[in-house]
C-alpha positions in Angstrom: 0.0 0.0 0.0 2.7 2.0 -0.3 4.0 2.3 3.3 7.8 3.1 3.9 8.4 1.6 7.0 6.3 -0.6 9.4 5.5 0.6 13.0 4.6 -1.8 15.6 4.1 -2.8 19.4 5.1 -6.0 20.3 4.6 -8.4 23.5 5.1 -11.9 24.5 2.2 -14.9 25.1 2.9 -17.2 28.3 4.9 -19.4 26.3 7.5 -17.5 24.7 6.0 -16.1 21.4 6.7 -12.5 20.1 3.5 -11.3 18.9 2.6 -8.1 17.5 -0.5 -6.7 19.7 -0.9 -3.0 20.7 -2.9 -3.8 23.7 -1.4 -5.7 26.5 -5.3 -7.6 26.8 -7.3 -9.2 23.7 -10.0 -7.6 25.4 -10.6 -4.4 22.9 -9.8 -6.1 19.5 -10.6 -9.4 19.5 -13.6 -12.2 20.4 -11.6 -13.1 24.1 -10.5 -11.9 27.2 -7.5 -12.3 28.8 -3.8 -10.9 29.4 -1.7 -11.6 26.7 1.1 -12.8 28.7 -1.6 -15.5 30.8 -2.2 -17.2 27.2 -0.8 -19.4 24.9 0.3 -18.3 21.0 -2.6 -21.2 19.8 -4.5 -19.8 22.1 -3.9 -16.0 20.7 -4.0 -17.3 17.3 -7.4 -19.3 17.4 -8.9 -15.5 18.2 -11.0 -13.3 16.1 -8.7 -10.4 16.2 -11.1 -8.5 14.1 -14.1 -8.9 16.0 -14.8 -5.5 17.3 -13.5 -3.9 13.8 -16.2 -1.4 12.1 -15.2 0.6 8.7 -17.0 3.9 10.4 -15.2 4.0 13.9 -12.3 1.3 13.9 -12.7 -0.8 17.0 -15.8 0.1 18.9 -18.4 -2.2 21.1 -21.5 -0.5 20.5 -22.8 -0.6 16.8 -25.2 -3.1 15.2 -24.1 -6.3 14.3 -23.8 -5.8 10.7 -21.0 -3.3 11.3 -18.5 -5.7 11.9 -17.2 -6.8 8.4 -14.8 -8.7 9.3 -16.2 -10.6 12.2 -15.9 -14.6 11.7 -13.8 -14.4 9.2 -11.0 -16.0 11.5 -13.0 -18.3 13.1 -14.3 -19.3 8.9 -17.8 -18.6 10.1 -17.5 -15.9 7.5 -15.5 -16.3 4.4 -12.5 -14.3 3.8 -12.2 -11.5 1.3 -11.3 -12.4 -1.9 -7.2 -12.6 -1.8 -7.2 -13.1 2.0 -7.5 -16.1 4.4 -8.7 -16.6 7.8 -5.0 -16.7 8.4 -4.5 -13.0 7.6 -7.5 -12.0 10.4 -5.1 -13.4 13.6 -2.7 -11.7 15.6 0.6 -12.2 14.0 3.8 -13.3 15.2 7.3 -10.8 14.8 8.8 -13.1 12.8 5.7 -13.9 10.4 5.7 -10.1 9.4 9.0 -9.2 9.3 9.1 -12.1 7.3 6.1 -10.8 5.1 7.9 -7.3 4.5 11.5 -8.3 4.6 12.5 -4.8 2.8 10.8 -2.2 5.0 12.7 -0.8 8.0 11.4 -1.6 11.4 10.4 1.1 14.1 9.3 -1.4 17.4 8.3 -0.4 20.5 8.4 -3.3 23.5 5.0 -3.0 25.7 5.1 -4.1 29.0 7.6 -3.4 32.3 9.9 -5.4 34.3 10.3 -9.0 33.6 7.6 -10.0 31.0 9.2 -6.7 29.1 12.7 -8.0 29.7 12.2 -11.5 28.6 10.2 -9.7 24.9 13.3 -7.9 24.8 15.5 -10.9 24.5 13.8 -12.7 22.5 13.4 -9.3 19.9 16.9 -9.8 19.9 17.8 -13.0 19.4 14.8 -12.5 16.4 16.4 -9.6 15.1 19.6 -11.2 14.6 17.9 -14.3 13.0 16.1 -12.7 10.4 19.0 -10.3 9.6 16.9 -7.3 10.6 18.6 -5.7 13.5 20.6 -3.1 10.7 17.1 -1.9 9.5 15.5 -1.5 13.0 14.8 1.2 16.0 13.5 -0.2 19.1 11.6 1.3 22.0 9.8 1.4 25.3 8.3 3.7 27.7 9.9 2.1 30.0 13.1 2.9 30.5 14.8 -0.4 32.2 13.0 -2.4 29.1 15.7 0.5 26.7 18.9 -0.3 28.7 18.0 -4.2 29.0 17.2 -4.0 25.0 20.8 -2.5 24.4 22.8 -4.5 26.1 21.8 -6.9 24.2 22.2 -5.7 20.9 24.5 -2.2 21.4 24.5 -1.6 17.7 20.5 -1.5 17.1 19.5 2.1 17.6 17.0 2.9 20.0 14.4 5.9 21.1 15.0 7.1 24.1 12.1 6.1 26.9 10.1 8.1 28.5 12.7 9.5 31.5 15.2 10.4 29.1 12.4 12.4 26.9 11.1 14.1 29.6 14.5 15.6 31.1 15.0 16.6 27.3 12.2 18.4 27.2 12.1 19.7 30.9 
C-alpha cells in the first residue's frame, strides 16, 4: 500500500511467542478476554482479532451487528475476502511479518515493564539477529529499564529514548 516503514508494538504470550498486539489484553480487538502474557500463542491465534473492527469508527463495542465486516472471518464462520485467508484476520507473530515485509525498515516499541518486558526484549533480539533485521530497526519502550535491557543486548541497534530520558530533554 505504499508504506515506507512498518511501525509496531510487540509483546510476548505465556509461552515465549513474540506477537505483534498494541494492547497488553485481547480484550478491545478481538472475540476473548484475557492478558496476553496469561495465554498461549494457539490460544492467541485461534482468536478473532477483528471482532470489534467497524469501517466507520475502527474498534468500537456499540454498533449493530452488521457493522462488523470482518467478524468470523477468522473463526471461517464468515469467508474471507477475496485474496485473503482466515489466516490474515489473527494476531501475528514478529517473525511472520517481518518475514512478510523483509525490505521495509522496522520502528518497534516493547509493551510491558519489568520482567515479562525483559524477557520480549530478548527474545526481539535473538529475532532480530535471526532474520537479519537488527541493521534496519529502531526499538523502543516507555519504560526505560526495558531500553537499557534491549541494548545490552544488541549495542548496535538504535533505540528511542524512553520516556525518563524524553522528559529531562524536554524539561
Amino acid at each position: 500500500a505504499g508504506a515506507d516503514m512498518l511501525d509496531m508494538n510487540v509483546l510476548l504470550t505465556s509461552d515465549g511467542v513474540l506477537i505483534v498486539q498494541h494492547d497488553e489484553t485481547v480484550d478491545r480487538t478481538t472475540n476473548g478476554s484475557g492478558a496476553l502474557t496469561d495465554l498461549t500463542y494457539a490460544e492467541v491465534a485461534a482468536l478473532d482479532n477483528a471482532y470489534w473492527f467497524t469501517s466507520d469508527c475502527g474498534v468500537c463495542d456499540d454498533q449493530p451487528a452488521e457493522a462488523y465486516i470482518y467478524r468470523g472471518i477468522r473463526t471461517c464462520e464468515q469467508p474471507a475476502p477475496e485474496g485473503y485467508t482466515a489466516d490474515d484476520f489473527s494476531i501475528p507473530t514478529f517473525r511472520a511479518l517481518v518475514e512478510r515485509f523483509p525490505d521495509l525498515p522496522l520502528n518497534i516499541e516493547i509493551k510491558g515493564t519489568g520482567e515479562p518486558a525483559f524477557a520480549a526484549a530478548s527474545v526481539l533480539a535473538d529475532e532480530l539477529v535471526e532474520l537479519g533485521r537488527a541493521d534496519a530497526s529502531v526499538v523502543t519502550s516507555f519504560d526505560d529499564a526495558t531500553v537499557v535491557a534491549f541494548q545490552a543486548l544488541l549495542p548496535d541497534v538504535e533505540i528511542s529514548p524512553s520516556l525518563g530520558p524524553t522528559s529531562d530533554w524536554v524539561l
